[in-house]
C-alpha positions as CSV (number, residue, x, y, z in Angstrom):
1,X,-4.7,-119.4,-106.1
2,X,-0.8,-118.8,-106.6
3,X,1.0,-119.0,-109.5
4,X,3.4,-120.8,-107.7
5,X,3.3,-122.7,-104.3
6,X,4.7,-125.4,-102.7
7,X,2.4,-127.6,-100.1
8,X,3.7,-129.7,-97.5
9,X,1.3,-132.1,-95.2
10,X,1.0,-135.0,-92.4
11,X,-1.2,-136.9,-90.5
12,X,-1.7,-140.2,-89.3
13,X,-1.7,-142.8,-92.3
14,X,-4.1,-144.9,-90.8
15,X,-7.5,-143.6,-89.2
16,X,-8.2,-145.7,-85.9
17,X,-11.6,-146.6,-86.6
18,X,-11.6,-147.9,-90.7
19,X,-14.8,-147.1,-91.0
20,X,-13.8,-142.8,-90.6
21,X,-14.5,-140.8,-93.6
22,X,-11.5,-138.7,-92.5
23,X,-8.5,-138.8,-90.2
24,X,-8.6,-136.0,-87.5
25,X,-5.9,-133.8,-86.9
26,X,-2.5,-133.2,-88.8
27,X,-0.8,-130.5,-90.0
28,X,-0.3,-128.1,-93.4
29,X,2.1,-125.8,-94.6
30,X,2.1,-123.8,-97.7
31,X,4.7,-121.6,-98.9
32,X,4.2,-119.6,-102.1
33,X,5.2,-116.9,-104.7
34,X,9.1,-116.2,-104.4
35,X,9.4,-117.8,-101.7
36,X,8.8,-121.1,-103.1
37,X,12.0,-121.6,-105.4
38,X,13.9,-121.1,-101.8
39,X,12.5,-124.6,-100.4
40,X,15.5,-127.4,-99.9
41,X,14.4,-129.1,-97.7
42,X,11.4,-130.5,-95.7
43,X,9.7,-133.2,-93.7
44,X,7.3,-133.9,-90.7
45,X,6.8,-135.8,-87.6
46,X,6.0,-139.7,-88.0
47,X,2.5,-139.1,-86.3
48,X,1.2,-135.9,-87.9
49,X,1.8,-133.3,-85.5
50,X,4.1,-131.2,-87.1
51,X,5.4,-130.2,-90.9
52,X,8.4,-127.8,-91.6
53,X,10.1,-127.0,-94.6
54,X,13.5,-125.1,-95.1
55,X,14.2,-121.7,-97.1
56,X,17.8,-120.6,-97.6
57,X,19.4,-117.5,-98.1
58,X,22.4,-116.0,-99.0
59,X,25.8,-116.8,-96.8
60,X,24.3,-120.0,-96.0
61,X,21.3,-118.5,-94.5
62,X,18.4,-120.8,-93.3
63,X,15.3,-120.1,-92.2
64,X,12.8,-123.4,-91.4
65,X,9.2,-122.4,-90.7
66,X,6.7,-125.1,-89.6
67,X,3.8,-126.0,-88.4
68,X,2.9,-127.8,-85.3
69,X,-0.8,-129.0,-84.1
70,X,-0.6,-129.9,-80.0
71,X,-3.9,-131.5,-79.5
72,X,-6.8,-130.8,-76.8
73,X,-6.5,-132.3,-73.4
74,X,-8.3,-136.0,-73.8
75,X,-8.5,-139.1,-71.3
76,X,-8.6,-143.0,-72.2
77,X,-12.3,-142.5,-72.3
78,X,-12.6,-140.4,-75.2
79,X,-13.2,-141.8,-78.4
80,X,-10.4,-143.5,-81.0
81,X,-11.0,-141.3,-83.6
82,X,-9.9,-138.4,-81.4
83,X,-6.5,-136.8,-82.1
84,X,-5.7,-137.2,-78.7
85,X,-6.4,-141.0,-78.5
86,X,-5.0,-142.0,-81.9
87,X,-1.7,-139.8,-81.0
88,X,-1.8,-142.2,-77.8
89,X,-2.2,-145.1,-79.5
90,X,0.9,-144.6,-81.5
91,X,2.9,-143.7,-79.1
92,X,2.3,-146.6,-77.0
93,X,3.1,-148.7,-80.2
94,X,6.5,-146.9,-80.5
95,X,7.5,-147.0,-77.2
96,X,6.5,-151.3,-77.6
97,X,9.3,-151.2,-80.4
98,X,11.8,-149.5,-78.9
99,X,11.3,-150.7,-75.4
100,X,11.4,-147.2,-74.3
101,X,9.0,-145.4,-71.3
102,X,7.2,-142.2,-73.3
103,X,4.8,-140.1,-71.4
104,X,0.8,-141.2,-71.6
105,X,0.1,-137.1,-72.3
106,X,0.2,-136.8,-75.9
107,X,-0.1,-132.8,-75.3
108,X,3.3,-133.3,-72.8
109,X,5.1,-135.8,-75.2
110,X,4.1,-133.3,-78.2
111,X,6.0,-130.4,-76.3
112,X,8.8,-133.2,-75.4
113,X,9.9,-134.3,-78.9
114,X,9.3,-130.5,-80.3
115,X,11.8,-129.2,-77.8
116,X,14.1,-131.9,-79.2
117,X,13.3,-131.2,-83.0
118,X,13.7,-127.5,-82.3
119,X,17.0,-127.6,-80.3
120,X,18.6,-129.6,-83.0
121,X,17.6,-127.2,-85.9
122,X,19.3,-124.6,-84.1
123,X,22.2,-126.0,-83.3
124,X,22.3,-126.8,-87.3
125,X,22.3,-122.8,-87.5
126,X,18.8,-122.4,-88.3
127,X,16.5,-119.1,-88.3
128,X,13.2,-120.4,-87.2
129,X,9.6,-119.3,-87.2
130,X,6.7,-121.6,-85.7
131,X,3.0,-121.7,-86.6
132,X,1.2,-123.5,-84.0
133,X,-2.6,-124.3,-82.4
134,X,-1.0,-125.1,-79.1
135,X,-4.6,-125.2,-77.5
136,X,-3.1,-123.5,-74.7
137,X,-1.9,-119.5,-73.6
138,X,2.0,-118.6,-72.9
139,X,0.8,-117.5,-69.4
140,X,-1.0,-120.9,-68.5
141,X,0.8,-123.4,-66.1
142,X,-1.8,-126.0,-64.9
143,X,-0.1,-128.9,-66.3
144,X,3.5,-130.4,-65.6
145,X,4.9,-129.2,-69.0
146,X,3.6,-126.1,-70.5
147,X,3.8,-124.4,-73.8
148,X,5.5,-121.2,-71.8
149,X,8.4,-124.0,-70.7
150,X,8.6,-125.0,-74.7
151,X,9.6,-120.9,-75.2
152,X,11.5,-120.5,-72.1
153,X,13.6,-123.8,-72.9
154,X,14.6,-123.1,-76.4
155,X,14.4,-118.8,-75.9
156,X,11.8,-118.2,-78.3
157,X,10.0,-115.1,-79.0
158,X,5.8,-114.4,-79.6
159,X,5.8,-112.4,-82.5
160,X,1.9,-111.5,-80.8
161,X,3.8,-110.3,-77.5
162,X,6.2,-108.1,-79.6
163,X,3.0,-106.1,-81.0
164,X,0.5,-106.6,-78.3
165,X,2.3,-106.9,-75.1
166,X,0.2,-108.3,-72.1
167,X,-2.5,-108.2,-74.4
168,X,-4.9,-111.5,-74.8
169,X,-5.9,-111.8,-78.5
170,X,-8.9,-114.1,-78.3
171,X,-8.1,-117.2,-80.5
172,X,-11.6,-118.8,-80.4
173,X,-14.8,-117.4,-80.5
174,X,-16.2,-118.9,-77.8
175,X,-13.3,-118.2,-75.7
176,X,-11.0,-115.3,-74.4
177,X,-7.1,-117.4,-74.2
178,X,-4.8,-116.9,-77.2
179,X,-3.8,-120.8,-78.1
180,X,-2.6,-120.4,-81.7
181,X,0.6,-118.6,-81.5
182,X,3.4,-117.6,-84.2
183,X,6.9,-118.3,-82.2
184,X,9.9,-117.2,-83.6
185,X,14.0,-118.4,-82.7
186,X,16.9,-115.9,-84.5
187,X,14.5,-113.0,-85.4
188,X,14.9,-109.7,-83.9
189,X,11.6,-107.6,-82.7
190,X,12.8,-105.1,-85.8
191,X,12.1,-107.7,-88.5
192,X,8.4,-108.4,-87.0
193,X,6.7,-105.7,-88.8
194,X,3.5,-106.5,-87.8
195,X,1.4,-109.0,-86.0
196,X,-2.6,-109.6,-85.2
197,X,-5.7,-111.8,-86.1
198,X,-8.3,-111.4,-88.1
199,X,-12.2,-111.8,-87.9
200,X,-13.3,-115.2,-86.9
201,X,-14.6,-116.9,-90.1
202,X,-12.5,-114.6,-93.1
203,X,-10.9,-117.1,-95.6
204,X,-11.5,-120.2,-93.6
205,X,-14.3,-122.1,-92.3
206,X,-13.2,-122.7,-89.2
207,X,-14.4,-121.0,-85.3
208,X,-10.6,-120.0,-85.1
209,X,-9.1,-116.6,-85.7
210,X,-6.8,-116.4,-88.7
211,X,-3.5,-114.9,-87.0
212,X,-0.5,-113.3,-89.1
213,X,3.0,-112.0,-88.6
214,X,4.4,-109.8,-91.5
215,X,8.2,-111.1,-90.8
216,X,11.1,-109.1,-92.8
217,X,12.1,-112.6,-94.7
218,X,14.4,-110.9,-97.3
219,X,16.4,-109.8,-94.3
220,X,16.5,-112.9,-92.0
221,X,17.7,-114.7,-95.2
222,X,20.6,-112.2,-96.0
223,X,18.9,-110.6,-99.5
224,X,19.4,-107.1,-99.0
């Protein structure tokens, strides 16, 4: 499809129940044309809920975008092969290894460790923009950490609430919330050009709206 590309994954190695044709969940981001010759660096979380990669720029410029799945709300008695339970499962195996108490909410622990990821990156100087099915609105508080604390915590901005203020851009068709969000850490409201979603089912199989951000990346890395 592109002439050139780089694409960057994760998931969970190992499906909980062997007998899955596929592993639920994980995370993919794909950076192409020009913009792929500015890649240096990259990675992912250990459990497949996030992938980033790195672009720089001129005068040491860096701008990291990455993608982050935060799964549905689940209880023990859902199934393993959920993304909730096998995210569980993990993290009770890490927290056995390092003898350390981690939340039982995957979807709290999720926010937890991305806050951490996120404040580190910019205290390393980084421009960042985040992709992210957060399966949950800005505006929504029912539970004891909330995507809205994630953006009030490490001041990031809803490229959505720039162009559409106040305005609920149904993410689902068979809902009215806006859960898939593009958040953004270092870029002004003058380099978000434009913002919106497009008709559920163009370009991907899926019963999600594709949402963009046209994002002025020449200037945030410092080439004109």
């Amino acid at each position: 499809v592109w002439r050139h590309s780089k694409v960057f994954f994760s998931s969970i190695e190992e499906p909980a129940d062997p007998q899955a044709d596929f592993v639920q969940g994980g995370a993919c981001l794909i950076v192409t044309s020009k913009w792929a010759s500015r890649v240096v660096n990259h990675g992912s979380d250990e459990i497949g809920r996030w992938v980033w990669a790195t672009l720089r720029g001129r005068q040491r410029e860096k701008l990291t975008v990455v993608t982050m799945y935060r799964p549905n709300p689940g209880s023990r008695a859902a199934g393993p092969a959920t993304v909730w339970s096998q995210q569980r499962s993990r993290m009770q195996m890490r927290a056995d290894e390092e003898t350390s108490a981690m939340s039982e909410d995957p979807r709290k622990q999720c926010l937890l460790e991305f806050e951490k990821w996120t404040e580190t990156k910019i205290g390393d100087g980084h421009r960042i923009i985040v992709l992210t099915d957060a399966n949950q609105s800005l505006t929504d508080t029912k539970e004891g950490y909330n995507l809205g604390d994630l953006v009030k915590r490490c001041s990031l901005l809803s490229a959505m609430e720039v162009k559409h203020e106040g305005q609920s851009l149904q993410s689902v068709d068979r809902g009215s919330a806006t859960i898939d969000h593009i958040l953004t850490y270092g870029v002004g409201t003058e380099e978000i050009h434009k913002a919106g979603k497009l008709p559920v089912g163009l370009g991907f199989h899926t019963d999600h709206r594709g949402v963009f951000a046209d994002v002025d990346g020449a200037q945030l890395l410092g080439l004109r």
